[in-house]
N, C-alpha and C positions, 0 to 999 in steps of 0.2 A: 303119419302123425301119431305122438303119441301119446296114449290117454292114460291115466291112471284116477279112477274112477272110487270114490269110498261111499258106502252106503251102512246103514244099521244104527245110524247112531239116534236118541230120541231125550226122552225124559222118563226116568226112572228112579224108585226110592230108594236109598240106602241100603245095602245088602241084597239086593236084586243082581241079575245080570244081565248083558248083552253082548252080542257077537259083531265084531265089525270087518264088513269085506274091503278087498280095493281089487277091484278089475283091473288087467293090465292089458291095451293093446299098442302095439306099434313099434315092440320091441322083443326080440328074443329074451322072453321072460324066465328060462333057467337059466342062465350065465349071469342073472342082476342079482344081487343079495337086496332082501328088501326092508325093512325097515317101518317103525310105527313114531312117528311122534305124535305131541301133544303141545298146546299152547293154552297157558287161563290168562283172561284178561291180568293186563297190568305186566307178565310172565316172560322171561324169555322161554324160544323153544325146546325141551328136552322131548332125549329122546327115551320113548318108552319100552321099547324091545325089539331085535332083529331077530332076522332066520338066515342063515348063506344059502350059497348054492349048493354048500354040503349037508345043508339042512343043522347048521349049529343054529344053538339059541341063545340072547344075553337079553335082560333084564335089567330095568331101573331098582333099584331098591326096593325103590316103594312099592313097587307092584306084584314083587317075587312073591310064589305062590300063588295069586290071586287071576293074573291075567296069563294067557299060553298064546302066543304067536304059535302059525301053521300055515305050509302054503300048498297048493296044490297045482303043479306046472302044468298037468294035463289041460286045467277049465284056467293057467294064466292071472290064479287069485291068490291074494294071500289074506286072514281070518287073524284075528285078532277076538280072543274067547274072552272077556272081562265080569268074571266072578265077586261075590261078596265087595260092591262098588262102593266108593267111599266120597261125599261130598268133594274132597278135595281132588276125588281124580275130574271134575266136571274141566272143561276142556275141550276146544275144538281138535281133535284127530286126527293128523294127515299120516298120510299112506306117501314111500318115499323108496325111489328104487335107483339102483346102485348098481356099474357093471364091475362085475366080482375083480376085472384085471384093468379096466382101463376107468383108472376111479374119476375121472373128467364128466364123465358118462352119468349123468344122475339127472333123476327127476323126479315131482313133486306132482302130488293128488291134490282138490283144493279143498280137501277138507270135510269133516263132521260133524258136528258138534254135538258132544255129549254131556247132558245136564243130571246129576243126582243131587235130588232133594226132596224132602218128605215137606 
């Protein structure tokens, strides 16, 4: 069975930070590229930043500089580090994982949500 599990996410004020995990089990977790998105009410889903299997990284615009995706195959995680947060990044979080060759192969965390507001 497979799980992919996100946790860290809370309520926090403007220019604050927080870190968010997503536990992977039930899948050979180096060979998936994984992936962060995001959803605000009203919003369709984008996505906020990946890492591959090679360990590259891509970024949404809006978050460049500010957030760092990381994963760590050993512990099966991957870490999403969100820096200097901004009202508008508030947003439920999912965690999304990807197999690097056979792109069929994908699945979904059920989410975080994350609140900035003073």
């Amino acid at each position: 069975q497979v799980q992919l599990v996100e946790s860290g996410g809370g309520l926090v004020q403007p220019g604050e930070s927080l870190r968010l995990s997503c536990a992977v089990s039930g899948i050979f977790f180096s060979v998936y590229d994984m992936d962060w998105y995001r959803q605000a009410p009203g919003k369709q889903r984008e996505l906020v930043a990946g890492i591959t299997t090679a360990v590259n990284t891509n970024y949404a615009d809006s978050v460049k500089g500010r957030f760092t995706i990381a994963r760590d195959n050993a512990k099966n995680t991957v870490y999403l580090q969100m820096n200097s947060l901004k009202p508008e990044d508030t947003a439920v979080y999912y965690c999304h994982a990807i197999n690097y060759k056979f792109r069929s192969q994908n699945y979904w965390g059920q989410g975080t949500q994350v609140t900035v507001s003073s």
